[in-house]
C-alpha positions as CSV (number, residue, x, y, z in Angstrom):
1,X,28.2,-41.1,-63.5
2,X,30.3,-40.6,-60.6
3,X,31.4,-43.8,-58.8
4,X,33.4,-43.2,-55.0
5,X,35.2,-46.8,-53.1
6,X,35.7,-46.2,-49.4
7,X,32.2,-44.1,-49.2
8,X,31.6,-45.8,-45.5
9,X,35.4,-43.9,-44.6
10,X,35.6,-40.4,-43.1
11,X,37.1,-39.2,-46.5
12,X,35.4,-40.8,-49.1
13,X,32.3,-40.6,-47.3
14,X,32.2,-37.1,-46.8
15,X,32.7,-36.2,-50.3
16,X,30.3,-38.6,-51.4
17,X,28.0,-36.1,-48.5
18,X,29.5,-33.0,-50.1
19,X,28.4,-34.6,-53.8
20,X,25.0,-35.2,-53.3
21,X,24.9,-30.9,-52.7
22,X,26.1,-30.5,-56.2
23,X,24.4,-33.6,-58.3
24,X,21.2,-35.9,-58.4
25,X,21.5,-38.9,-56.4
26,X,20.7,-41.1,-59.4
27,X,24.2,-39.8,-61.2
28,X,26.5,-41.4,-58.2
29,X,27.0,-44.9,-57.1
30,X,29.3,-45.5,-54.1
31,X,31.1,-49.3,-53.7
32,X,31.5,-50.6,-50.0
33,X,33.0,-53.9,-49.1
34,X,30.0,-53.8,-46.5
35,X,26.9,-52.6,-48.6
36,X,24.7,-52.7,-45.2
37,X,27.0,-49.9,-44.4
38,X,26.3,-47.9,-47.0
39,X,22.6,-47.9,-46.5
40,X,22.3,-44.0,-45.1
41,X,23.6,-43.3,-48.9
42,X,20.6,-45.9,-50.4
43,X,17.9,-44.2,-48.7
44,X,19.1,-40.7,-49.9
45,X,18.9,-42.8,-53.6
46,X,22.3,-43.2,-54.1
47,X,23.4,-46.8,-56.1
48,X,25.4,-49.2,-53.9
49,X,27.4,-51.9,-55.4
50,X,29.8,-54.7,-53.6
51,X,33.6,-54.1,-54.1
52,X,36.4,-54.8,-52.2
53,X,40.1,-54.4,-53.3
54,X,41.1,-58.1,-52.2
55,X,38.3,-60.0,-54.5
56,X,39.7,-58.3,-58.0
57,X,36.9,-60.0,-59.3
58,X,34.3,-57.4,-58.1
59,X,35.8,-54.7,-59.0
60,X,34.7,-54.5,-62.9
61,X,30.8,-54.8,-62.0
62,X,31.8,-52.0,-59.2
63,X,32.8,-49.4,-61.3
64,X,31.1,-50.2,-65.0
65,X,29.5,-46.6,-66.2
66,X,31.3,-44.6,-64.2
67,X,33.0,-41.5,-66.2
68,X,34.5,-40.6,-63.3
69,X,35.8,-42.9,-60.5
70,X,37.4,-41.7,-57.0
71,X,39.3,-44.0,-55.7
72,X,40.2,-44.4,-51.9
73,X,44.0,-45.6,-51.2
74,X,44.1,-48.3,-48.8
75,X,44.5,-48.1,-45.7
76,X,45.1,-51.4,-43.8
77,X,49.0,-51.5,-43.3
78,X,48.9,-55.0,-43.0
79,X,47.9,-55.5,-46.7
80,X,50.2,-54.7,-49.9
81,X,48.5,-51.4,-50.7
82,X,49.8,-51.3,-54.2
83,X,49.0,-54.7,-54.5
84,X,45.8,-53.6,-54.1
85,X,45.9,-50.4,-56.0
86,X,46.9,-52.2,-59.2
87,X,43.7,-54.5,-59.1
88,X,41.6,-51.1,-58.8
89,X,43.1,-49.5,-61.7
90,X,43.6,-52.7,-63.8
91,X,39.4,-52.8,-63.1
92,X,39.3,-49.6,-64.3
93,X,41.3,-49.9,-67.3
94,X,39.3,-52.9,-68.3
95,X,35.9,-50.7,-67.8
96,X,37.1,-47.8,-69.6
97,X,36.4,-45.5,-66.4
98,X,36.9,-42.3,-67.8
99,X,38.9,-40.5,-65.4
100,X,40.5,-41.8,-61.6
101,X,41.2,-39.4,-58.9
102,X,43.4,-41.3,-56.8
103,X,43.5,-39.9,-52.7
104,X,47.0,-39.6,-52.5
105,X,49.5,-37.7,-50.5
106,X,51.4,-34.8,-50.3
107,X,54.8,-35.9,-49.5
108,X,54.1,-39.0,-52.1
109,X,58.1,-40.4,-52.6
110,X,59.9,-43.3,-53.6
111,X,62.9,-42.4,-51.5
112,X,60.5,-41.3,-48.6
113,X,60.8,-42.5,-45.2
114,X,57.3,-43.0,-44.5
115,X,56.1,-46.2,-46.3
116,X,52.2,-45.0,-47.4
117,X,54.1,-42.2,-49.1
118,X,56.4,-45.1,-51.0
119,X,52.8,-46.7,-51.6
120,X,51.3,-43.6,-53.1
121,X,54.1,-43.0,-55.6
122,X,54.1,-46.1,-57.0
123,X,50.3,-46.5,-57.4
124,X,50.5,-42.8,-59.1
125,X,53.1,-44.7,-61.3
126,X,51.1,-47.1,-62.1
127,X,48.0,-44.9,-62.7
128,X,50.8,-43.0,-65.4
129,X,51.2,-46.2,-67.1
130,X,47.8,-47.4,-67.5
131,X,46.6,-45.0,-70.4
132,X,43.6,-43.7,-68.0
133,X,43.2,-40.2,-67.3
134,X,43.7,-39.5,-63.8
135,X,44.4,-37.0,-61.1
136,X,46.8,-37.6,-57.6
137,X,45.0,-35.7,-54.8
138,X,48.0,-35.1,-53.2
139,X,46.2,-34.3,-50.1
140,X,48.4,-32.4,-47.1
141,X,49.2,-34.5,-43.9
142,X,45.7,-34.6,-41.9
143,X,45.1,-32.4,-39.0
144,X,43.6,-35.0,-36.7
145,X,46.8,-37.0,-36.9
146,X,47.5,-34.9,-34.1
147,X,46.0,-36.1,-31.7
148,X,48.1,-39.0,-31.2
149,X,51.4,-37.3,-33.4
150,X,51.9,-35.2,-30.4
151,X,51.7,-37.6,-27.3
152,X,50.4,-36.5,-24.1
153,X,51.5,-32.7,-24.3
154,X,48.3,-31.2,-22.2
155,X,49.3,-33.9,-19.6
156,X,53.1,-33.5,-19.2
157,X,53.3,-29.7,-21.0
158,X,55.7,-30.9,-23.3
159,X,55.6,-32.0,-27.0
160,X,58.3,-34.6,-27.7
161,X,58.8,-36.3,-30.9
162,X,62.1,-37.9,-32.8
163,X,62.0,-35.4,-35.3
164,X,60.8,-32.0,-36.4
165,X,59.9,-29.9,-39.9
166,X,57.5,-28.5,-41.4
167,X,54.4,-30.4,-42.4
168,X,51.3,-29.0,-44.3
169,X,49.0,-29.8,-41.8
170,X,45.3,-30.1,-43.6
171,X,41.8,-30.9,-42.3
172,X,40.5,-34.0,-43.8
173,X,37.3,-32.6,-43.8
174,X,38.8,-30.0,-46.0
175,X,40.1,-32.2,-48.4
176,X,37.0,-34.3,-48.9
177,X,34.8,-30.7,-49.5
178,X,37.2,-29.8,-52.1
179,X,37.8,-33.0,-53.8
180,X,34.2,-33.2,-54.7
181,X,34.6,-29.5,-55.7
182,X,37.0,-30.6,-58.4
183,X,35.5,-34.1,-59.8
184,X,32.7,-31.5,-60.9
185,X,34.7,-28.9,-62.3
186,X,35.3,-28.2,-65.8
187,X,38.9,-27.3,-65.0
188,X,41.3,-30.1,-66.6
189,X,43.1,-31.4,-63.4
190,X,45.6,-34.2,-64.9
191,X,48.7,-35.9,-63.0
192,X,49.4,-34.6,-59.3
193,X,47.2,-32.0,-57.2
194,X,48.8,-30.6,-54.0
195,X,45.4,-29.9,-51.7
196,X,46.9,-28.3,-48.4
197,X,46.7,-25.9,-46.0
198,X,48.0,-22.1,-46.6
199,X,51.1,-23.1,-43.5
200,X,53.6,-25.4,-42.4
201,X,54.6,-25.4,-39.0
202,X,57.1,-27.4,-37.5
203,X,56.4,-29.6,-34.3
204,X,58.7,-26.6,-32.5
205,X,56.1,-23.8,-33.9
206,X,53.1,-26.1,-33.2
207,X,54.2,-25.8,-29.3
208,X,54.1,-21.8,-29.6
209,X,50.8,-22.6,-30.9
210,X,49.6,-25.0,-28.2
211,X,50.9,-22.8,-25.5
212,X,49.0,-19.4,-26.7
213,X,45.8,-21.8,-26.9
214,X,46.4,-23.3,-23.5
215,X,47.4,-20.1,-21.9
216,X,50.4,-22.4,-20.2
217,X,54.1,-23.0,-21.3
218,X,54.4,-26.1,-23.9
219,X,57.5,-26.8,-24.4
220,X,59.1,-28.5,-27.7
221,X,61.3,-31.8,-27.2
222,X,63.1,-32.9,-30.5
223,X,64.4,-36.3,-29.1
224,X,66.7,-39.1,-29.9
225,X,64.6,-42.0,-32.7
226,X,66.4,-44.9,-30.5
227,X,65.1,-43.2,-26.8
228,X,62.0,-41.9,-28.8
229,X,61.4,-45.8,-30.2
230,X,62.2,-47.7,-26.7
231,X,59.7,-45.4,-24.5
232,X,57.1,-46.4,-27.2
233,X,57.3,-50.0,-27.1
234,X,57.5,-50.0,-23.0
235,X,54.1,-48.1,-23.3
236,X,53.2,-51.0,-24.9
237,X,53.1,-49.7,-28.7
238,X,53.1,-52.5,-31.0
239,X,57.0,-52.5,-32.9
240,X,55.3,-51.9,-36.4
241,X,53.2,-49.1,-34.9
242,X,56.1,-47.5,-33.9
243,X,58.5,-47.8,-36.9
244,X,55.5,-46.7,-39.0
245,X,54.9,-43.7,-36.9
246,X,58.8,-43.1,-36.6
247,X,58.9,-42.7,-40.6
248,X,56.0,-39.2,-40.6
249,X,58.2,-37.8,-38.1
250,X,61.6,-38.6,-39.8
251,X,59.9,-37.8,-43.1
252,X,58.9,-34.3,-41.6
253,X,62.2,-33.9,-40.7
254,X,63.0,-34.3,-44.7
255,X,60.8,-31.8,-45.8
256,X,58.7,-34.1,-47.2
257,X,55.4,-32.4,-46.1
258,X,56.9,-29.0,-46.1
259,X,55.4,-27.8,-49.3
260,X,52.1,-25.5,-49.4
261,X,49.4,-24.8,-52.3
262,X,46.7,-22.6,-53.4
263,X,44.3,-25.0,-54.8
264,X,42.5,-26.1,-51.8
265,X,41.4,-22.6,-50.7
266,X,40.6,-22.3,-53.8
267,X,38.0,-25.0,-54.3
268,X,36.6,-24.3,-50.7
269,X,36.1,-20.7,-51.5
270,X,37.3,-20.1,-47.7
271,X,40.2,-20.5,-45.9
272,X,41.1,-23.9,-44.9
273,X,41.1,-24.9,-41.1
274,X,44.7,-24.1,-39.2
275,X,46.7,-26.1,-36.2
276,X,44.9,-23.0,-34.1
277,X,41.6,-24.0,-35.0
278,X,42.3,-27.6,-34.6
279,X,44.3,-27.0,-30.8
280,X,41.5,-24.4,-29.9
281,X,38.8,-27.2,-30.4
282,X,40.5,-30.1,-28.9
283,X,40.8,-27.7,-25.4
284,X,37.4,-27.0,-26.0
């Protein structure tokens, strides 16, 4: 039995779709925090049990049976995602789940900049000590990030950010197709799996991009963090917003995304989706 948290997200929820193209219904159960919200996967036949991360409690009766457990990394940056983390896999241990595939990051770090990628490195550190088999998908920075990653450029023809390098930039639909490609392979996939796209442009490169698919000039801005910060919060960014967002782009900057892998085309069968395809579809 296959069990998947976060099935109501984007991620989890599309390989949960993807899933139900490779097994029966009856061999997956998905765990929601909202169960109502789960109710397209009921109808389909899918199992749907109560769990949420903050009631430890339910975790155990969540994820009993399953020989293979996907687990979602929180979100909400207002909680202690390892926190959190730990109460999943401590569940799990306690079960005997048989394996965890943990949706982690790319640029996973303690030393990183960028506080999920602290997060993720220590909840693959505790997934190491826990005696469970498990997998890191170590997937590459999302493509629809963006969106918002690279402010207002078709308004002011200019991409400005407080930091450049290169960053894997991955569809999340991408990553969710081939993560339910793996949890039915045969392969043995144990400790970290990098799941990115083929390139790695830089913020500068993605403005070459932009401008061939706008058919205008886009020009690249690589300006100060201070200047960068203070024009944020008189837009009216919230501080914490902006410090979080200020760690991708000075985490970029590292090289802390910059790495690419063949494992993702390789579970899709295809090539994965580019920063072309992604600008060409957001100009429509």
């Amino acid at each position: 039995m296959i069990v998947i948290t976060g099935a109501t997200g984007a991620l989890n929820g599309a390989t949960a779709d993807h899933l139900l193209t490779r097994i029966p219904p009856s061999e997956l159960v998905v765990v929601a925090r909202d169960p109502a919200k789960a109710q397209h996967f009921a109808e389909r036949g899918v199992t749907v049990r109560y769990g949420d991360f903050t009631e430890p409690a339910s975790l155990p009766p969540a994820f009993d049976g399953a020989q293979k457990l996907l687990l979602v990394s929180s979100s909400d940056p207002s909680e202690d995602a390892v926190t959190l983390h730990r109460a999943a896999i401590d569940a799990a241990v306690g079960v005997g789940v048989g394996h965890v595939l943990y949706t982690s990051h790319q640029g996973a770090a303690a030393d990183s900049p960028f506080r999920p990628a602290r997060d993720h490195a220590a909840t693959e550190q505790l997934l190491a000590e826990s005696g469970l088999t498990w997998t890191a998908l170590r997937n590459g920075f999302y493509l629809h990030s963006l969106r918002w990653l690279l402010g207002p450029w078709r308004e002011t023809g200019v991409i400005a950010v407080p930091g450049d390098g290169p960053v894997s930039w991955t569809a999340r639909e991408d990553a969710a197709e081939a993560a339910a490609a793996l949890i039915v392979s045969d392969q043995d996939f144990t400790g970290p799996v990098t799941m990115t796209a083929r390139q790695a442009p830089t913020f500068a490169e993605i403005a070459d991009i932009a401008t061939a698919a706008a058919g205008r000039r886009i020009r690249f801005e690589d300006i100060d963090p201070d200047d960068w910060t203070r024009a944020q919060l008189a837009a009216g960014t919230p501080a914490p917003v902006a410090g979080f967002l200020l760690g991708m782009y000075q985490a970029a900057a590292g090289g802390f995304f910059a790495g690419t892998d063949p494992t993702l085309p390789a579970r899709l069968g295809r090539e994965p989706r580019t920063v072309q395809d992604f600008l060409a579809a957001e100009l429509g």
